[in-house]
CHARMM internal coordinates of N, CA and C (Angstrom, degrees):
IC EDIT
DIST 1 N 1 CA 1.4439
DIST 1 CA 1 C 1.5254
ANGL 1 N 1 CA 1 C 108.41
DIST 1 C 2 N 1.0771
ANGL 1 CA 1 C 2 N 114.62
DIHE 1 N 1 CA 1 C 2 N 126.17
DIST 2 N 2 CA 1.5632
ANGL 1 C 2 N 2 CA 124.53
DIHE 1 CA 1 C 2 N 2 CA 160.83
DIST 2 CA 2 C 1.2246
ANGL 2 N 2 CA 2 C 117.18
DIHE 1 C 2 N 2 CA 2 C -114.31
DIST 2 C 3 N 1.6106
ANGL 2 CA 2 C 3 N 112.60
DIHE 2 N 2 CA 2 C 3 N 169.79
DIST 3 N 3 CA 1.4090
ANGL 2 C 3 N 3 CA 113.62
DIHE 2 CA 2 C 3 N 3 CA 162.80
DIST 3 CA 3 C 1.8204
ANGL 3 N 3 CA 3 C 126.20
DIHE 2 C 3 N 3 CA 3 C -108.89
DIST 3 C 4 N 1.0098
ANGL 3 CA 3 C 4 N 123.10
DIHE 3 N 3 CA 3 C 4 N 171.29
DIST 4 N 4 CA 1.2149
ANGL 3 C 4 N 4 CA 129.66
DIHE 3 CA 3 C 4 N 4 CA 165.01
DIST 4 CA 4 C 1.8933
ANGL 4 N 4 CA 4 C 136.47
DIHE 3 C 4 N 4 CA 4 C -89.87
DIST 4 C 5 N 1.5936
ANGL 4 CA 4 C 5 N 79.92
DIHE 4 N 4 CA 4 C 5 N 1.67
DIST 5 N 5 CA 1.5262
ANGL 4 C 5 N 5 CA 99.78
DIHE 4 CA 4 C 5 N 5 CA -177.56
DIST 5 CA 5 C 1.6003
ANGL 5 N 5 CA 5 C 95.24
DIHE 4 C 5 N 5 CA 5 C -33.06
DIST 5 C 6 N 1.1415
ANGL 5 CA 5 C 6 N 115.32
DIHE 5 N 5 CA 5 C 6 N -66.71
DIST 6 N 6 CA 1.5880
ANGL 5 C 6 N 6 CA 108.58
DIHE 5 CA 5 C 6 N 6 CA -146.12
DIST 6 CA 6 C 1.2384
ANGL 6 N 6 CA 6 C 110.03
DIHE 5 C 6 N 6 CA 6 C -67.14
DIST 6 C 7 N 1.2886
ANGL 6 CA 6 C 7 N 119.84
DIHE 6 N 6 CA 6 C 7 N -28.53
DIST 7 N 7 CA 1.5402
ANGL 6 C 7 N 7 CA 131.78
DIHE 6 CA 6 C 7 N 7 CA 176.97
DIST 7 CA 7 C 1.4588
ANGL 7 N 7 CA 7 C 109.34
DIHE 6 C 7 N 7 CA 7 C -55.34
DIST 7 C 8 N 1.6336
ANGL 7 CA 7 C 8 N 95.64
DIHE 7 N 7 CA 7 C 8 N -50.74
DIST 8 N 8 CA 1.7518
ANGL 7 C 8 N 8 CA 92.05
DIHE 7 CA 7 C 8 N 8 CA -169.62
DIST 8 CA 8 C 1.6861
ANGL 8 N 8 CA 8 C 100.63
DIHE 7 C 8 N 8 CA 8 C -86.06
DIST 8 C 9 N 1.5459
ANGL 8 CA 8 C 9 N 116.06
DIHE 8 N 8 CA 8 C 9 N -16.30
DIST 9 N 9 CA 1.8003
ANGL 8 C 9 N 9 CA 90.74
DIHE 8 CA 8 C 9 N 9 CA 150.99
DIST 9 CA 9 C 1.4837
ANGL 9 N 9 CA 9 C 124.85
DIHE 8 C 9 N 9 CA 9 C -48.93
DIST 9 C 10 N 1.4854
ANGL 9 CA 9 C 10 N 107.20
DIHE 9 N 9 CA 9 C 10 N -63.61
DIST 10 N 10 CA 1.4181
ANGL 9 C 10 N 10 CA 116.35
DIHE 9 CA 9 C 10 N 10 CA -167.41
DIST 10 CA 10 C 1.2034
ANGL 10 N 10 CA 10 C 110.63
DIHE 9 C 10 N 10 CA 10 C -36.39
DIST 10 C 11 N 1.6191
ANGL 10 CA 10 C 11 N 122.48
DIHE 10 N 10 CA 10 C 11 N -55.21
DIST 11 N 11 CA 1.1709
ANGL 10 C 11 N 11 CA 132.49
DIHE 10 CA 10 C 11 N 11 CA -176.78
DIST 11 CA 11 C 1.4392
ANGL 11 N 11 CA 11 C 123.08
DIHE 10 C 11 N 11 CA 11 C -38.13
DIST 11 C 12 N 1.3346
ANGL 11 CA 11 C 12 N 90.95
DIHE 11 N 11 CA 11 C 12 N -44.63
DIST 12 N 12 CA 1.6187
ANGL 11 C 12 N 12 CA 117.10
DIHE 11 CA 11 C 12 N 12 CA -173.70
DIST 12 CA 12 C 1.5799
ANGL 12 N 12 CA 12 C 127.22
DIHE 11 C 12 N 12 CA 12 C -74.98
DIST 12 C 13 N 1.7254
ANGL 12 CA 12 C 13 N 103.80
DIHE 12 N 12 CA 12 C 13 N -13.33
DIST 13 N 13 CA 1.2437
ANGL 12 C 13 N 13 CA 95.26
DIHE 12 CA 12 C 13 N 13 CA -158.79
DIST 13 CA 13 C 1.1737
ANGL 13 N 13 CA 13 C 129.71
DIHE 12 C 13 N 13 CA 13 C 117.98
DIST 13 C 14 N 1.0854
ANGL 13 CA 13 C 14 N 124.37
DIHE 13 N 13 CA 13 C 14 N -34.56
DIST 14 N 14 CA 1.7387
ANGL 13 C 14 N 14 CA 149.07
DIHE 13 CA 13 C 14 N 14 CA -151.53
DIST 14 CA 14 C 1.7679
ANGL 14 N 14 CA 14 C 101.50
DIHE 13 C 14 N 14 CA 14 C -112.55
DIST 14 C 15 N 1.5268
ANGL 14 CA 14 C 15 N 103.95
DIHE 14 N 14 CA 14 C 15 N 108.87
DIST 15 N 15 CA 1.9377
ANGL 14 C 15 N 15 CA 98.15
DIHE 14 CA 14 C 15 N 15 CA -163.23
DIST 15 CA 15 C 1.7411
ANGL 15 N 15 CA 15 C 88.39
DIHE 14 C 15 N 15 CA 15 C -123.92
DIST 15 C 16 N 1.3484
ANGL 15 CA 15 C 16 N 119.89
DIHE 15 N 15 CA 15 C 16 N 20.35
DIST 16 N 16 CA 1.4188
ANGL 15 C 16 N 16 CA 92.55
DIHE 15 CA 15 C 16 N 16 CA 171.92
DIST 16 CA 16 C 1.4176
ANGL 16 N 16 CA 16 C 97.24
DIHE 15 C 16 N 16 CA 16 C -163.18
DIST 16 C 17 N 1.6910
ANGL 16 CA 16 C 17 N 110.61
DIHE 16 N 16 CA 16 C 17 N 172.22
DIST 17 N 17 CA 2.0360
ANGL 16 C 17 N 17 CA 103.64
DIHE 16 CA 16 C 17 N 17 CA -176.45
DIST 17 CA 17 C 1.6896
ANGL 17 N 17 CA 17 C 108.44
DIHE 16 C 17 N 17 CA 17 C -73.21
DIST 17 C 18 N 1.5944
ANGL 17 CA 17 C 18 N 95.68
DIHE 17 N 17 CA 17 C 18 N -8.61
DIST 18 N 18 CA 1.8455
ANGL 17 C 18 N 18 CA 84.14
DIHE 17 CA 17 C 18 N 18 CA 167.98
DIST 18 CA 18 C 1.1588
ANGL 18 N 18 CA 18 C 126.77
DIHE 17 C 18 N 18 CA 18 C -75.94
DIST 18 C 19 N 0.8906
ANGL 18 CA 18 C 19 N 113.14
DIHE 18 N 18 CA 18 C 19 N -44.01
DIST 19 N 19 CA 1.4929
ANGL 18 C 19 N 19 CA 119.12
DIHE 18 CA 18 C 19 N 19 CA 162.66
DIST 19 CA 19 C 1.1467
ANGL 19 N 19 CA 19 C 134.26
DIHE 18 C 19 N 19 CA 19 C -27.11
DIST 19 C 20 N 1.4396
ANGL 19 CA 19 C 20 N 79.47
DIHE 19 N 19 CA 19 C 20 N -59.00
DIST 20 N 20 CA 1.9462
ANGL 19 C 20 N 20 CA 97.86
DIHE 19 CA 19 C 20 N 20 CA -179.61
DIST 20 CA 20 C 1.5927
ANGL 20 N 20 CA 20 C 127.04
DIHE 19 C 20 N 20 CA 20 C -58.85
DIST 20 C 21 N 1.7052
ANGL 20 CA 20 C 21 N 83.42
DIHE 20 N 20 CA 20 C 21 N -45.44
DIST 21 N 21 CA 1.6576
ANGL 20 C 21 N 21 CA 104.60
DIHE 20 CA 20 C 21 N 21 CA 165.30
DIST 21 CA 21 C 1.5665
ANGL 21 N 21 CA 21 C 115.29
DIHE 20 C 21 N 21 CA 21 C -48.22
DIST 21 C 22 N 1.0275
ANGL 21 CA 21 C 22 N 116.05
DIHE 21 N 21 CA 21 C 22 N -35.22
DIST 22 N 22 CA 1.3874
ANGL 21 C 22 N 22 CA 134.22
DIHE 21 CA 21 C 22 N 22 CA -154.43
DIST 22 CA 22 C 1.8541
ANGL 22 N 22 CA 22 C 105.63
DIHE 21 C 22 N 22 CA 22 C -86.73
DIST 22 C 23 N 1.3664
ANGL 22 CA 22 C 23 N 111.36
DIHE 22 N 22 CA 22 C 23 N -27.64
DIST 23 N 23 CA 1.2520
ANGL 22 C 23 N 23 CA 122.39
DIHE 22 CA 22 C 23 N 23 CA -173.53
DIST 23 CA 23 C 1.4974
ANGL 23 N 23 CA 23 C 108.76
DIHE 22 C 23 N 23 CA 23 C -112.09
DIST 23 C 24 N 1.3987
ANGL 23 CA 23 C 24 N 109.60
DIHE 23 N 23 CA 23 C 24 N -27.77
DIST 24 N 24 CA 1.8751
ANGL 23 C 24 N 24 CA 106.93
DIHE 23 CA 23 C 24 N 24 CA 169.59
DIST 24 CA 24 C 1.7849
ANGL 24 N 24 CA 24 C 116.56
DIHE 23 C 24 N 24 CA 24 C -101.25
DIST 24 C 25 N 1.2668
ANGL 24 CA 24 C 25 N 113.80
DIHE 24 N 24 CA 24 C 25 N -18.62
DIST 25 N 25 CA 1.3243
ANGL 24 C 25 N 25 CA 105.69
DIHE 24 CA 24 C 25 N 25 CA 174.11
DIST 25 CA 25 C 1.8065
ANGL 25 N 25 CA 25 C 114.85
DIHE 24 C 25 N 25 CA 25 C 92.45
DIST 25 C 26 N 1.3137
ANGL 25 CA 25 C 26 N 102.07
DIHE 25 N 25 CA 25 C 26 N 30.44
DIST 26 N 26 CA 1.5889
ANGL 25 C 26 N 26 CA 97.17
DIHE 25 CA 25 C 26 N 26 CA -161.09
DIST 26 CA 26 C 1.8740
ANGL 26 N 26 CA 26 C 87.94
DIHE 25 C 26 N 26 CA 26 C -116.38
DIST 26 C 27 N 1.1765
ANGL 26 CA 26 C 27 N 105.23
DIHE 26 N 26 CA 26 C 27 N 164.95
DIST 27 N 27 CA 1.7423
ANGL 26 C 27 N 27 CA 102.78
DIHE 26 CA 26 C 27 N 27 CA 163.35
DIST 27 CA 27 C 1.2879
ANGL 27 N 27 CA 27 C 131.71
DIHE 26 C 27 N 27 CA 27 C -65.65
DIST 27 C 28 N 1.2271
ANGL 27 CA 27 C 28 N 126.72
DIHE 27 N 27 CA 27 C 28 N 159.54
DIST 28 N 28 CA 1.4196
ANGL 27 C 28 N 28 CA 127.68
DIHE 27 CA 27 C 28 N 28 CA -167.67
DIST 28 CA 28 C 1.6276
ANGL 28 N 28 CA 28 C 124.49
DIHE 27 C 28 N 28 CA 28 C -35.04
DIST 28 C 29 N 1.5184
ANGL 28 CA 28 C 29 N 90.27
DIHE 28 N 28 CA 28 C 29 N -45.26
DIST 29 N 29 CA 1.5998
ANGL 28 C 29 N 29 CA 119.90
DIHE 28 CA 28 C 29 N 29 CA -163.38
DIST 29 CA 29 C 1.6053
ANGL 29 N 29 CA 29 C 101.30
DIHE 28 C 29 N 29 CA 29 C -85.79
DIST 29 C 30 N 1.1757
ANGL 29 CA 29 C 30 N 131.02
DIHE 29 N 29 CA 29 C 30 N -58.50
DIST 30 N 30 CA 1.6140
ANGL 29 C 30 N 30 CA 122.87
DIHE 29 CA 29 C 30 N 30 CA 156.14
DIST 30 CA 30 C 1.5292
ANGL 30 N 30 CA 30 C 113.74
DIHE 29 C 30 N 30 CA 30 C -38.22
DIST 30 C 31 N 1.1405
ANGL 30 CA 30 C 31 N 124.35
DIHE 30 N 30 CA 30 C 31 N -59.99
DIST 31 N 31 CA 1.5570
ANGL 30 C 31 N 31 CA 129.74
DIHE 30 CA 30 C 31 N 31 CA -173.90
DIST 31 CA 31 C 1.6908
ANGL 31 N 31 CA 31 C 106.04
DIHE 30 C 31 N 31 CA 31 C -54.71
DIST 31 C 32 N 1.5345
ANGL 31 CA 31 C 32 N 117.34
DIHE 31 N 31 CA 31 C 32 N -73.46
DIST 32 N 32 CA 1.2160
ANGL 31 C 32 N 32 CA 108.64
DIHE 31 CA 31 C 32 N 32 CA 163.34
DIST 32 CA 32 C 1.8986
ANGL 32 N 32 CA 32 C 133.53
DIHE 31 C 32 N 32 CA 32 C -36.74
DIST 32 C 33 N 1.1197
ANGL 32 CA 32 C 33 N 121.51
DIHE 32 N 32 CA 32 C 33 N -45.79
DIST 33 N 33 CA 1.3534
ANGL 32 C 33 N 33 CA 139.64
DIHE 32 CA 32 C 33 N 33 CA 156.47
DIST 33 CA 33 C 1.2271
ANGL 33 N 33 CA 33 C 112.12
DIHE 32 C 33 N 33 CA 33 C -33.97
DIST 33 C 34 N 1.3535
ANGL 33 CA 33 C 34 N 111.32
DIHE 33 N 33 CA 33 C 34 N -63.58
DIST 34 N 34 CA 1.6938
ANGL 33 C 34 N 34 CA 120.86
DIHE 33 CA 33 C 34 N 34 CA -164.39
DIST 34 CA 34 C 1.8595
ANGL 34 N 34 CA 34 C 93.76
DIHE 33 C 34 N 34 CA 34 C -74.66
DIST 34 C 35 N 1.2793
ANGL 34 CA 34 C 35 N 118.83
DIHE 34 N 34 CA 34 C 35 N -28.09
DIST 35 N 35 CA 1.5295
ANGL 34 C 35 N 35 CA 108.10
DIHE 34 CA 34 C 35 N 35 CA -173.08
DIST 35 CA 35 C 1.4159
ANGL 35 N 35 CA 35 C 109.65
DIHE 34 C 35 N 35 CA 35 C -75.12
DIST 35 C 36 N 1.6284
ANGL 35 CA 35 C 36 N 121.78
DIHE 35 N 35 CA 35 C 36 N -34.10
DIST 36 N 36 CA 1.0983
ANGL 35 C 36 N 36 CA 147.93
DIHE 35 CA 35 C 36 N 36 CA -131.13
DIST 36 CA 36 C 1.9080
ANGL 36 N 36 CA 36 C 99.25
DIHE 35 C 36 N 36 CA 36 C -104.84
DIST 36 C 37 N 1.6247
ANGL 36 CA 36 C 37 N 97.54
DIHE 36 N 36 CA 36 C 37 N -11.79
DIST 37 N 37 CA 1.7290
ANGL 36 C 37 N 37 CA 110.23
DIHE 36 CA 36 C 37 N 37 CA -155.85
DIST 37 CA 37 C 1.3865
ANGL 37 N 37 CA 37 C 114.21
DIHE 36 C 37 N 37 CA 37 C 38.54
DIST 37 C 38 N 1.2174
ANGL 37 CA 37 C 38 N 117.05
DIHE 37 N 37 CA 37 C 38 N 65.38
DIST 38 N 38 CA 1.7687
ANGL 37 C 38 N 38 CA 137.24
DIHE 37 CA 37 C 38 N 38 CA 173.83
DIST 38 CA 38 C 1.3671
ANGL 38 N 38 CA 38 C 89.84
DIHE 37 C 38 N 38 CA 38 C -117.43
DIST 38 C 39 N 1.3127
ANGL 38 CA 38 C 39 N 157.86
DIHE 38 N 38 CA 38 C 39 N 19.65
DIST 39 N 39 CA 1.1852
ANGL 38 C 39 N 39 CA 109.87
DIHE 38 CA 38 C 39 N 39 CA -167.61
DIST 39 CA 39 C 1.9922
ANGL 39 N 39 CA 39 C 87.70
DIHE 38 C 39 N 39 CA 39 C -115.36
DIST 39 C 40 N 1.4434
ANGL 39 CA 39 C 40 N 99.96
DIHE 39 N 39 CA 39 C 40 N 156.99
DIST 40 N 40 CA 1.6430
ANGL 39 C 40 N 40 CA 86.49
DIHE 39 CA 39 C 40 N 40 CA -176.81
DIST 40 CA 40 C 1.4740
ANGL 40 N 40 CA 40 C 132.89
DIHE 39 C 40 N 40 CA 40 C -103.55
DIST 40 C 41 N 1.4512
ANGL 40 CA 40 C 41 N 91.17
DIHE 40 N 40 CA 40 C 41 N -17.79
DIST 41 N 41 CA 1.4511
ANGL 40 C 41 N 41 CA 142.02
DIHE 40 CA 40 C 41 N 41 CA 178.29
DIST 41 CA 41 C 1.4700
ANGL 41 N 41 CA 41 C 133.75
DIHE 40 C 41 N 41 CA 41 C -112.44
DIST 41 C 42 N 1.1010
ANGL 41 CA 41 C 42 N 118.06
DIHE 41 N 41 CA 41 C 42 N 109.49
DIST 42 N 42 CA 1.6376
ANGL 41 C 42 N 42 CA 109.16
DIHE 41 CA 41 C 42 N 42 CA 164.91
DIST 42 CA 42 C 1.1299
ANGL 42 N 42 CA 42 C 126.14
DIHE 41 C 42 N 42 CA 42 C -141.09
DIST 42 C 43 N 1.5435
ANGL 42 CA 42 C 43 N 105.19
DIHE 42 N 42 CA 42 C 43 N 154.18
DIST 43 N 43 CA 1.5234
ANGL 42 C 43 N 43 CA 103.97
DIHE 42 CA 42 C 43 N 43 CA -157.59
DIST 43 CA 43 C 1.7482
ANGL 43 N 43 CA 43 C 118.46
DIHE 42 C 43 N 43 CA 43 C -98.40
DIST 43 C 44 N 1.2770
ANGL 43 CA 43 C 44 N 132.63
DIHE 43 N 43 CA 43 C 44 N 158.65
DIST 44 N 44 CA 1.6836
ANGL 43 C 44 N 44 CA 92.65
DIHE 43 CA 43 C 44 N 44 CA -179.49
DIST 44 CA 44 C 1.1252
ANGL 44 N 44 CA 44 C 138.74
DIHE 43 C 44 N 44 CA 44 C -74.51
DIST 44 C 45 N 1.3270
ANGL 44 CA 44 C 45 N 133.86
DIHE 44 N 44 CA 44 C 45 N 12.12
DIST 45 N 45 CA 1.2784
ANGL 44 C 45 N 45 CA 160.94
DIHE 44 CA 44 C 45 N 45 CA 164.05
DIST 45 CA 45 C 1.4252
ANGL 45 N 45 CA 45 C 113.09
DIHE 44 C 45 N 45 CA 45 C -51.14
DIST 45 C 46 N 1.7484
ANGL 45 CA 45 C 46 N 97.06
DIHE 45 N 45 CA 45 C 46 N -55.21
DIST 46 N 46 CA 1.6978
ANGL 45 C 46 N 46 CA 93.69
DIHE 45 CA 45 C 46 N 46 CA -177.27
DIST 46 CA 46 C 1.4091
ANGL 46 N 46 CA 46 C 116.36
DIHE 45 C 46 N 46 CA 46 C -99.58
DIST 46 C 47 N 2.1415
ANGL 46 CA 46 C 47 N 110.24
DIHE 46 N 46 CA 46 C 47 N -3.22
DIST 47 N 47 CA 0.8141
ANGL 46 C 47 N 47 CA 89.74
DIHE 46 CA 46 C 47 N 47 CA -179.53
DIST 47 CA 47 C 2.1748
ANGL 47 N 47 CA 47 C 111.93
DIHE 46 C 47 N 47 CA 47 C -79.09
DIST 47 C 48 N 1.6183
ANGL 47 CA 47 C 48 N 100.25
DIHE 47 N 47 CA 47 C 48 N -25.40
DIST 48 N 48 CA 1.3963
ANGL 47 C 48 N 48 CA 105.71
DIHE 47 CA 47 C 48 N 48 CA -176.08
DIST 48 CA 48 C 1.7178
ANGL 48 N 48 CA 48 C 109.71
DIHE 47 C 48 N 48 CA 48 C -52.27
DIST 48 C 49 N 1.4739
ANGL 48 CA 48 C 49 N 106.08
DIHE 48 N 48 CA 48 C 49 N -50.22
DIST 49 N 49 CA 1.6121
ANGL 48 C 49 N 49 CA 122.16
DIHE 48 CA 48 C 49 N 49 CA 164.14
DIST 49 CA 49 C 2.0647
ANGL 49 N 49 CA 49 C 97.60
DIHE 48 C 49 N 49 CA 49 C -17.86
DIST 49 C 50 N 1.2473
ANGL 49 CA 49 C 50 N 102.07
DIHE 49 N 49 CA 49 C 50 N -81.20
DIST 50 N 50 CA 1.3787
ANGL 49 C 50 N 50 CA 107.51
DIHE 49 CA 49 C 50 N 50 CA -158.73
DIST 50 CA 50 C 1.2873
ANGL 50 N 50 CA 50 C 114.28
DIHE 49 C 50 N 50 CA 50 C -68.64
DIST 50 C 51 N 1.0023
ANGL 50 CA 50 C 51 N 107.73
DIHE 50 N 50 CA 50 C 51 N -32.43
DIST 51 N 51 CA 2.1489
ANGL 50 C 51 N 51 CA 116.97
DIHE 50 CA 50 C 51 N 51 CA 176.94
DIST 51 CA 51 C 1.9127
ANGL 51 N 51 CA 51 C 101.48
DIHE 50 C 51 N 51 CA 51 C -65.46
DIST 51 C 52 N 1.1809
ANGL 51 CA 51 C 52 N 93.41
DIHE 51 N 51 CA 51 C 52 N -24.94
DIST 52 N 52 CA 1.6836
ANGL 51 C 52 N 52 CA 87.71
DIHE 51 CA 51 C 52 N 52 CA 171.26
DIST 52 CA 52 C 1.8758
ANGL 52 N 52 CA 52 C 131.59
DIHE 51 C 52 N 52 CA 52 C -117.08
DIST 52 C 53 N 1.5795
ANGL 52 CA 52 C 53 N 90.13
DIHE 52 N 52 CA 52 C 53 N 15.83
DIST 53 N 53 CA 1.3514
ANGL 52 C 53 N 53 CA 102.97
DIHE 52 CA 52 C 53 N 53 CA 157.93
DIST 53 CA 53 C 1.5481
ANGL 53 N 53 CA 53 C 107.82
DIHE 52 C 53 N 53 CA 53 C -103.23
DIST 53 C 54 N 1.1027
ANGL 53 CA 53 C 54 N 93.25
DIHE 53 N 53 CA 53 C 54 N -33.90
DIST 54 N 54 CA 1.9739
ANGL 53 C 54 N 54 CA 100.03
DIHE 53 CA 53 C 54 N 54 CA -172.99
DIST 54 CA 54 C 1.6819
ANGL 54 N 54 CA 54 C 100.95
DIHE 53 C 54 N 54 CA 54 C -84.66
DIST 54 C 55 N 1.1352
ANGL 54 CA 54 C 55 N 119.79
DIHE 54 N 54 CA 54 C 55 N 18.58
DIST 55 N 55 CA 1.8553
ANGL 54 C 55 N 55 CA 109.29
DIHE 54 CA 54 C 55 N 55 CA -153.07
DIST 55 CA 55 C 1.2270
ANGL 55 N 55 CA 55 C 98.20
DIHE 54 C 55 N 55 CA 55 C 7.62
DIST 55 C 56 N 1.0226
ANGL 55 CA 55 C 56 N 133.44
DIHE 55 N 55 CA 55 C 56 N 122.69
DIST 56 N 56 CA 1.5971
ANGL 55 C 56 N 56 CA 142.27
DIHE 55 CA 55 C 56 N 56 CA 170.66
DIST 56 CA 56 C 1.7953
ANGL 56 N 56 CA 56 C 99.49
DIHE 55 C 56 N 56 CA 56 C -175.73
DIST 56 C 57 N 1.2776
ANGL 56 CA 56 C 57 N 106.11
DIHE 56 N 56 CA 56 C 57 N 143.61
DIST 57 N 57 CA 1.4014
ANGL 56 C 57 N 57 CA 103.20
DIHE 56 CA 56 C 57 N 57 CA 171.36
DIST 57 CA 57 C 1.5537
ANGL 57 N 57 CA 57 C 102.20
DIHE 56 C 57 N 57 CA 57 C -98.42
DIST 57 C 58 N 2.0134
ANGL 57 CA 57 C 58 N 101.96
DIHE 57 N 57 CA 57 C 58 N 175.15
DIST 58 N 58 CA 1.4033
ANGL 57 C 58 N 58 CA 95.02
DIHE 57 CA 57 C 58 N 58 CA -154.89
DIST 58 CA 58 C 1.3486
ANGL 58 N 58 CA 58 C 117.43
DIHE 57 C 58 N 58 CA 58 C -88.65
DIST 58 C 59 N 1.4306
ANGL 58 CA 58 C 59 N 121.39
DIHE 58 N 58 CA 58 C 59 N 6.21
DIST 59 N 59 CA 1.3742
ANGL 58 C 59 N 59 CA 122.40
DIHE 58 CA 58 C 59 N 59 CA 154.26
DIST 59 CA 59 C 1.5771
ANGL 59 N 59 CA 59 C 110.66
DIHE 58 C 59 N 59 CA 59 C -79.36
DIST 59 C 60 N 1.2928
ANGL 59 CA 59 C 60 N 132.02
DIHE 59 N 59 CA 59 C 60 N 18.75
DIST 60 N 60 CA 1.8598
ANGL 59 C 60 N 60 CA 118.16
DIHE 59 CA 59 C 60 N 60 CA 162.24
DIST 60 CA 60 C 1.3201
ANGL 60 N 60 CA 60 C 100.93
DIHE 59 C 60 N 60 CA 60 C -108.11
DIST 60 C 61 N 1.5363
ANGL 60 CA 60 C 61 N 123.14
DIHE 60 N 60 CA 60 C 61 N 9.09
DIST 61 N 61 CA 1.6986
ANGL 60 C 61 N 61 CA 112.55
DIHE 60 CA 60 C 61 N 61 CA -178.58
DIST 61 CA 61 C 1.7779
ANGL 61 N 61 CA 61 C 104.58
DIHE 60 C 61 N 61 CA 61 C -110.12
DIST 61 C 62 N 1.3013
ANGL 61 CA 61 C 62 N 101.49
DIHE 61 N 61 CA 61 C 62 N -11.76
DIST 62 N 62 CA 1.5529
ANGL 61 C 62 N 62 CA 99.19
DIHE 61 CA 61 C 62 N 62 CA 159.49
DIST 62 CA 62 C 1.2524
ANGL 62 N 62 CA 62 C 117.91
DIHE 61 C 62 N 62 CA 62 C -116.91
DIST 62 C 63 N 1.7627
ANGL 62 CA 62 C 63 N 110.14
DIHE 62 N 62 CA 62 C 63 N 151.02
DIST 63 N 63 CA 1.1946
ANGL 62 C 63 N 63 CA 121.65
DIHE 62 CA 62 C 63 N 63 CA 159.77
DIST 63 CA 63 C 1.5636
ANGL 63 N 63 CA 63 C 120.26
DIHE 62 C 63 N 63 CA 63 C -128.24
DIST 63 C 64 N 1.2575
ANGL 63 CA 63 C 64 N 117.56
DIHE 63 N 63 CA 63 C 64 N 139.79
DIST 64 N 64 CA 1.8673
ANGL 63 C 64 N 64 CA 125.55
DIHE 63 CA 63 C 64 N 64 CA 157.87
DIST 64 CA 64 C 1.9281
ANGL 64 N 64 CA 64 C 116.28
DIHE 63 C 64 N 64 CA 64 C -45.80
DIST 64 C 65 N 1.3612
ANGL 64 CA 64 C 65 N 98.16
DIHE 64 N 64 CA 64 C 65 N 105.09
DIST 65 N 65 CA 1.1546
ANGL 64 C 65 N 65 CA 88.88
DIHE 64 CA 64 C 65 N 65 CA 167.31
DIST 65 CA 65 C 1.4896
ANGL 65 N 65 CA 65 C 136.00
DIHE 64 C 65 N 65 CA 65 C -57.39
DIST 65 C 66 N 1.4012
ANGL 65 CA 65 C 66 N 107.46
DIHE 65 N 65 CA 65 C 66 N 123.33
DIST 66 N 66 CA 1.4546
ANGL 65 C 66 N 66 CA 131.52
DIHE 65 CA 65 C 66 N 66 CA -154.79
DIST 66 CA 66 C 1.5618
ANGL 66 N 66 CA 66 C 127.73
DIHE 65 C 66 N 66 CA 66 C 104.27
DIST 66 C 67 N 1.4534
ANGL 66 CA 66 C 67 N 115.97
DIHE 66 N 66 CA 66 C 67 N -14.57
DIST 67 N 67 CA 1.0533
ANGL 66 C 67 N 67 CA 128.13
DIHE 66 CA 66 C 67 N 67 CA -151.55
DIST 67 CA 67 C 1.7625
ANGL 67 N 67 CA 67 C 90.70
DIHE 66 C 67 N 67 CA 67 C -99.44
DIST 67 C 68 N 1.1835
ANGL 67 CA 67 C 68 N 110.50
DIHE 67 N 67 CA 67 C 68 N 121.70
DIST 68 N 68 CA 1.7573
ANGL 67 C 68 N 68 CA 117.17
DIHE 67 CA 67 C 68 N 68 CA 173.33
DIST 68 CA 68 C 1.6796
ANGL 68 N 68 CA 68 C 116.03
DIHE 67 C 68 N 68 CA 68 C -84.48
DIST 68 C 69 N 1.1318
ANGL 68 CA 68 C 69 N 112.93
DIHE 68 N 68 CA 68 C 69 N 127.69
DIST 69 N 69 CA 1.4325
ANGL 68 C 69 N 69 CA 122.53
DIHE 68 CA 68 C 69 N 69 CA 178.35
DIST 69 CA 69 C 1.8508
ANGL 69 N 69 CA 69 C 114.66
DIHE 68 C 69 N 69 CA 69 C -112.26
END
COOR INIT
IC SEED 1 N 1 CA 1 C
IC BUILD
């Protein structure tokens, strides 16, 4: 499983984990992580956080590895 975080940064505007940090409210090291697809874990907090910066629901922030979106 991966995510699309970074994609739906790119999309957005958003080219680095500062940024990101900057628009979800999380610490450096989560923010970077989540841009970076390091993160291994998430909780629903950050996932609701991001589904409503990205409007995206929370099946468009994951994908099946291999699986093209």
């Amino acid at each position: 499983m991966k995510t699309q975080i970074k994609k739906l940064c790119l999309e957005r505007g958003i080219t680095s984990g500062y940024q990101l940090e900057r628009r979800i409210g999380k610490s450096p090291k989560t923010a970077i992580n989540l841009f970076r697809d390091k993160q291994v874990r998430f909780d629903l907090e950050t996932i609701e956080i991001l589904c409503s910066v990205f409007k995206v629901s929370p099946n468009q922030l994951f994908i099946r590895e291999g699986e093209k979106r």
